[in-house]
C-alpha positions in Angstrom: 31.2 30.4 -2.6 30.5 27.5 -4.4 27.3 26.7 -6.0 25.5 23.4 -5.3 25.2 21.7 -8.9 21.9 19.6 -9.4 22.5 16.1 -10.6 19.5 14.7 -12.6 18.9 11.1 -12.0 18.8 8.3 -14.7 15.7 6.5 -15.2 16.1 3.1 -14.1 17.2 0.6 -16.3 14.6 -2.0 -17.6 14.9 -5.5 -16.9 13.7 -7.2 -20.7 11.6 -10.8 -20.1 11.5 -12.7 -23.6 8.3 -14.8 -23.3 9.0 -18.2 -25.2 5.6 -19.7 -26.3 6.7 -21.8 -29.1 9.7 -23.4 -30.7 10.2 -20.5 -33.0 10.4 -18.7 -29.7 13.1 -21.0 -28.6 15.2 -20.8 -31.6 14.8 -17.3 -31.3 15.8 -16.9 -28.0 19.1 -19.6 -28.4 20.0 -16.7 -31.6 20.0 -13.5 -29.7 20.6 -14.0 -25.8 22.4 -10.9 -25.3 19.7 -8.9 -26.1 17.3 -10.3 -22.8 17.8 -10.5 -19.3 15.4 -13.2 -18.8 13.1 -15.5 -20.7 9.6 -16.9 -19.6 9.5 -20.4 -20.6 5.4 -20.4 -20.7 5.0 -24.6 -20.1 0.9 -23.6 -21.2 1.9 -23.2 -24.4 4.5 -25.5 -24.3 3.5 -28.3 -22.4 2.8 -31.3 -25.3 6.6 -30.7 -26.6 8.8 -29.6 -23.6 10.1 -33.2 -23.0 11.7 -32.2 -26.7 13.1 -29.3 -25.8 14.8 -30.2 -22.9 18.2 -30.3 -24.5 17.8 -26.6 -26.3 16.5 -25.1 -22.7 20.4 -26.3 -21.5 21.6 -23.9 -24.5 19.6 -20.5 -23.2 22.1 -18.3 -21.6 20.1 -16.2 -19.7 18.0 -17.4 -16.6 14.6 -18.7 -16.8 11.0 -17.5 -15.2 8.3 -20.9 -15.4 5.0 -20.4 -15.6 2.0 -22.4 -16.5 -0.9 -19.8 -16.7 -4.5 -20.6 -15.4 -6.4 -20.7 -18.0 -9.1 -18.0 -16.7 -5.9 -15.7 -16.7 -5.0 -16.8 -20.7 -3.5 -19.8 -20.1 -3.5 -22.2 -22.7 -4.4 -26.0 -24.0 -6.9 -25.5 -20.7 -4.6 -27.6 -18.2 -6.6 -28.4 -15.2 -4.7 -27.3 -11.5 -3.0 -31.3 -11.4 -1.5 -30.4 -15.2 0.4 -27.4 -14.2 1.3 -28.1 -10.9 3.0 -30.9 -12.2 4.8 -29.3 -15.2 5.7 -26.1 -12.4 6.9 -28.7 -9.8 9.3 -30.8 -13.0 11.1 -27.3 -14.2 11.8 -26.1 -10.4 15.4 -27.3 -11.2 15.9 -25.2 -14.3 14.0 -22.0 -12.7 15.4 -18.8 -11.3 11.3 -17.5 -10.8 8.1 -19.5 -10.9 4.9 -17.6 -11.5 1.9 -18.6 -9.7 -1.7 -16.5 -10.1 -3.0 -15.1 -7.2 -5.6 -17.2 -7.4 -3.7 -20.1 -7.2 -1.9 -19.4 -4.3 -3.2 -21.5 -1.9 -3.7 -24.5 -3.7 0.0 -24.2 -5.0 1.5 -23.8 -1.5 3.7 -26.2 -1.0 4.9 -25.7 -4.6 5.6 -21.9 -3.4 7.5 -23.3 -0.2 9.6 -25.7 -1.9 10.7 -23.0 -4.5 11.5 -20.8 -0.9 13.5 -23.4 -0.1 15.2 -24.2 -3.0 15.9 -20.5 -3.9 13.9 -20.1 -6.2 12.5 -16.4 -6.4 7.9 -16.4 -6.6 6.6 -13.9 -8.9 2.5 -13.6 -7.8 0.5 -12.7 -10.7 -2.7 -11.3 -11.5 -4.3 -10.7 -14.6 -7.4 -8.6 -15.6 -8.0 -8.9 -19.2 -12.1 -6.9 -18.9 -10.6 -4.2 -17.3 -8.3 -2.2 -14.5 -9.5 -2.4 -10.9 -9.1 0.5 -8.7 -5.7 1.0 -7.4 -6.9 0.4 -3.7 -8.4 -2.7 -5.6 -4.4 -3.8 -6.8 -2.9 -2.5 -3.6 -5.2 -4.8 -1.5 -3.7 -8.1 -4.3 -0.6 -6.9 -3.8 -0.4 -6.8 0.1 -1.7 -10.6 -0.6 0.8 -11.4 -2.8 3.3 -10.5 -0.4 1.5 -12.6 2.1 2.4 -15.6 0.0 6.1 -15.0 -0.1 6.1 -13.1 -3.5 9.2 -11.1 -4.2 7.1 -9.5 -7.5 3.7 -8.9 -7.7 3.3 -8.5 -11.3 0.0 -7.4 -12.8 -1.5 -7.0 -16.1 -5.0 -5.1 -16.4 -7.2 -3.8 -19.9 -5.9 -0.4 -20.6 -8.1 0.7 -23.5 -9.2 4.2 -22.0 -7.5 6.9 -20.6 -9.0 6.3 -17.0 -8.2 2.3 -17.4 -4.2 3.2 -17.8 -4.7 6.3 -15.6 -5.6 3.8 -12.4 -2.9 1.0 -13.3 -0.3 4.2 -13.5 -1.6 5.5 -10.3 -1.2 1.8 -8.3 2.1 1.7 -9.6 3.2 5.4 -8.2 2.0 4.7 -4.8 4.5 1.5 -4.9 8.0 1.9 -2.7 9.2 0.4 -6.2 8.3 3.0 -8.4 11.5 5.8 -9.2 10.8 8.8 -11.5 12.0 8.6 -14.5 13.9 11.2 -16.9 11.8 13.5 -19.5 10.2 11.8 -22.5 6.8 13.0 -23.9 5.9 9.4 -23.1 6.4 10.5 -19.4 4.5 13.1 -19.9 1.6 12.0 -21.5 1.0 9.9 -18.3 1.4 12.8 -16.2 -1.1 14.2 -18.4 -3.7 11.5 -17.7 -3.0 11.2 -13.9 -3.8 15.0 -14.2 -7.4 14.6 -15.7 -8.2 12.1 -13.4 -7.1 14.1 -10.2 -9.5 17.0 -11.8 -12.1 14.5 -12.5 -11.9 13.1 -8.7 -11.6 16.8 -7.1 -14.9 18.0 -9.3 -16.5 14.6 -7.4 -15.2 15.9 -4.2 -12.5 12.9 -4.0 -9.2 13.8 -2.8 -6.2 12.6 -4.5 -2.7 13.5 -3.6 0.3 14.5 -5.9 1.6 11.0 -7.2 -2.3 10.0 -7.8 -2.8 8.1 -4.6 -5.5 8.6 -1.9 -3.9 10.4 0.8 -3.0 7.8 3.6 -2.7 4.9 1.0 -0.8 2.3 2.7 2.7 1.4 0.3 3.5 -2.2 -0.3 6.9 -2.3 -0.1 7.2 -5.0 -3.2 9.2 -5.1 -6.7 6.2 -4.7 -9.0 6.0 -5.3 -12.9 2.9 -3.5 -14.1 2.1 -3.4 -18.0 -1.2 -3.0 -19.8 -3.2 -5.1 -22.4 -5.2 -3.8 -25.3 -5.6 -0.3 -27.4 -3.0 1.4 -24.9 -0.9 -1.2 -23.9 2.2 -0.6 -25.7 1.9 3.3 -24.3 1.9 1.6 -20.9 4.8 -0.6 -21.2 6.8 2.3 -22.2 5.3 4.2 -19.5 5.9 1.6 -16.9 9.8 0.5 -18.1 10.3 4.5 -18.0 9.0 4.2 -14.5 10.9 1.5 -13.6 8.7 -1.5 -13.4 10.2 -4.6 -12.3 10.0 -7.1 -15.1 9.5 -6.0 -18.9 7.7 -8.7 -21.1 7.9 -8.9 -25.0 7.0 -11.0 -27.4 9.9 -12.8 -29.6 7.8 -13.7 -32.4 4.1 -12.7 -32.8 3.3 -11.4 -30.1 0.2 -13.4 -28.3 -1.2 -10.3 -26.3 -3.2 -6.9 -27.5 -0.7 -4.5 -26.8 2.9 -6.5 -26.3 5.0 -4.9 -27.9 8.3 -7.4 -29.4 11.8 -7.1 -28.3 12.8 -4.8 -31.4 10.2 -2.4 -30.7 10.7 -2.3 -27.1 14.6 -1.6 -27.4 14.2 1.1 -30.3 11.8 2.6 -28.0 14.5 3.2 -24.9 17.0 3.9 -27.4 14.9 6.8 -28.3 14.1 7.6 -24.8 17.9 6.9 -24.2 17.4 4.8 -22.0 19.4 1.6 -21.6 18.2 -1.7 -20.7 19.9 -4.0 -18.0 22.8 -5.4 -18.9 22.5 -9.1 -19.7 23.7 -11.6 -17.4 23.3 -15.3 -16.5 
């Protein structure tokens, strides 16, 4: 009689998002394309040179996400709604996603059904940079950002406790996009937190289920990228990439964000995890 062999299944491989926030960026990014999947060209940053660089965007080899950030969510040079709609709506052409907060959703509608149209994939955003709402709080944003048309929510909370990265981790596991991943203390480290939390929610008499859901959560079925900010944010992000969140930011020069980690850190990181990121393509 033959015995039934157990296959153990890869972690997912990350998808790697360089974040282009300056002409160093650029440079950077025209140097080492076959290390990223994608770049965010952030226009915020951007916005009083990117008539300059319209010739260098034509050189980048891998396709491009446009966002121009809401300043309450760190965007920058404080563009008022007019300002980046109109640099959103001038790069449509060039973009494979545009990212649009939550927030402005519904005065950027059209914008989001012309990019439908055209295509163009909607990443809906949301950024928390005080703290991590519940993950009932994140499930209920990202059933909304489905409503808009988004095909990833992604989200970015403060994670400088244990309970702060324990409820982003826990919104991501009750997410039909979330896989297991393979081993890694990392891994395990997160386990460990969901684990204190569960006990600290049982002691209150608050019944959590095994992946650290409410029972009777309702799933969103949505590609989510989910990453942290602040004193544990780099232990997220490896977390999450393990996990198999959507989109992985990092910095390609100085990073910009608590907790970001760059593109070398990020890759030595899977390599020790053996993990391997997506292969590049255009």
């Amino acid at each position: 009689m033959t015995g039934r062999s157990s296959v153990k299944k890869r972690p997912p491989s990350p998808c790697i998002v360089g974040v282009i926030a300056s002409q160093a960026d650029l440079r950077f990014a025209i140097r080492r394309p076959e290390t990223i999947n994608l770049f965010e060209l952030r226009l915020d940053h951007l916005c009083k040179v990117v008539d300059e660089l319209e010739d260098q965007l034509s050189t980048l080899r891998a396709p491009l996400i446009m966002t121009a950030r809401h300043p309450k969510e760190g965007g920058a040079n404080n563009l008022s709604l007019e300002q980046r709609r109109e640099l959103l709506s001038r790069s449509l052409p060039r973009a494979h996603y545009i990212d649009v907060e939550l927030r402005s959703a519904n005065a950027f509608r059209s914008l989001l059904d012309l990019a439908g149209r055209k295509n163009v994939r909607r990443i809906i955003s949301f950024h928390d940079f005080n703290s991590t709402p519940s993950p009932r709080s994140l499930r209920a944003r990202a059933q909304a950002a489905k409503l808009w048309g988004a095909d990833i929510f992604k989200v970015a909370t403060r994670t400088d406790t244990p309970d702060q990265l324990a409820r982003l981790l826990q919104f991501f596991a009750s997410k039909d996009v979330a896989e297991p991943a393979v081993g890694g203390q990392l891994l395990q480290e997160g386990e460990q937190i969901i684990a204190r939390r569960q006990e600290k929610g049982a002691r209150r008499g608050e019944p959590i289920d095994s992946i650290g859901s409410p029972p009777g959560a309702k799933r969103v079925d949505l590609a989510v990228s989910a990453m942290g900010i602040g004193k544990l944010g780099a232990v997220s992000r490896l977390l999450l990439a393990q996990c198999g969140s959507a989109l992985n930011y990092v910095s390609l020069g100085p990073s910009l964000i608590e907790g970001q980690l760059s593109i070398q850190q990020l890759r030595s990181a899977l390599g020790q995890l053996k993990i391997a990121p997506a292969r590049h393509r255009k």
